[in-house]
C-alpha positions in Angstrom: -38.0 9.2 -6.7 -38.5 7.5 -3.3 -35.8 7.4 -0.4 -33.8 3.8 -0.4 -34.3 1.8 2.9 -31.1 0.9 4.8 -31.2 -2.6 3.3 -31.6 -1.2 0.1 -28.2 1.2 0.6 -26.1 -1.8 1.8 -27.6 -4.4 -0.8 -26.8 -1.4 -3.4 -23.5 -1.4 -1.6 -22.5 -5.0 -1.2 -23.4 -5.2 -5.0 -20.8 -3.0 -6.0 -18.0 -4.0 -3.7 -18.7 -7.8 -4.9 -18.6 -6.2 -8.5 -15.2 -4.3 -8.0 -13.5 -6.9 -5.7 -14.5 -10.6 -7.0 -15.7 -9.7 -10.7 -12.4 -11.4 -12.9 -10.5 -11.0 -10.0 -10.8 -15.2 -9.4 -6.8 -16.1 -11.4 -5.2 -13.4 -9.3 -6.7 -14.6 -6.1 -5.3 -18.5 -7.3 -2.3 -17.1 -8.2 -1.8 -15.8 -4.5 -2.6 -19.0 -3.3 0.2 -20.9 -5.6 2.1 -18.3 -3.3 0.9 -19.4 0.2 1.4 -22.8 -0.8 5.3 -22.3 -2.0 6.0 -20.6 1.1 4.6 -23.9 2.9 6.6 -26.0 0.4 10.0 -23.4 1.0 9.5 -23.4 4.9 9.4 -27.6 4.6 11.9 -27.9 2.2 14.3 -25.3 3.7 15.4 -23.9 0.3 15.4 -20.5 -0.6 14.0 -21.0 -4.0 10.1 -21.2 -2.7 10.5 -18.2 -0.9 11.7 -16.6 -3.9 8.6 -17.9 -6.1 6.4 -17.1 -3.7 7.4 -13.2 -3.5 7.4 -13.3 -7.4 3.6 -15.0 -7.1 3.0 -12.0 -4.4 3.8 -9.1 -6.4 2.2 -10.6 -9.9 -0.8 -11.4 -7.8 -1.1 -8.1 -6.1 -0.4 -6.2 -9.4 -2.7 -8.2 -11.4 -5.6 -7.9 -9.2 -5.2 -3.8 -8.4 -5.2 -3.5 -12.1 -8.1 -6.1 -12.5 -10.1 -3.5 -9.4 -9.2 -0.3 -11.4 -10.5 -1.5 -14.4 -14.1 -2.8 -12.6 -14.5 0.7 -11.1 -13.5 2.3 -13.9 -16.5 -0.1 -15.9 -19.1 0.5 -13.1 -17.7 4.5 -13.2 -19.2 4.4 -16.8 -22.2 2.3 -16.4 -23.4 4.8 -13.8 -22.8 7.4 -16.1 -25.1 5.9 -18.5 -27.6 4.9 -16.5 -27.7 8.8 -15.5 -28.1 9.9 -18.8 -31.4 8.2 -19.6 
């Protein structure tokens, strides 16, 4: 088996944060951005009800996409297992 090249590493790299971070992750990043947007709209408006929806959309978001980035390294944990086995 031959050494990687440093480009190699960090395309190798760069693949798999782009796998754990983006892969699915695109609704929970949306929903964050419904967020920023009602605490434009609650910050305009001066009611209390936007800032309220907007921590709501925070914590969904945030849940939704730590789960959504457990599940992609647990996916990649067992692809890498398999490709080892062969």
């Amino acid at each position: 088996m031959t050494e990687q090249t440093l480009k190699q590493k960090l395309i190798w790299f760069d693949n798999r944060l782009t796998y754990i971070v983006g892969f699915r992750n695109l609704y929970n990043i949306t929903v964050a951005a419904i967020g920023v947007m009602c605490l434009y709209f609650g910050e305009h408006l001066g009611t209390p009800y936007y800032f309220m929806l907007a921590l709501i959309m925070f914590v969904f978001a945030g849940k939704w996409f730590l789960t959504q980035v457990r599940e992609n390294i647990d996916t990649m944990d067992v692809t890498d297992a398999l490709a080892r086995k062969e």
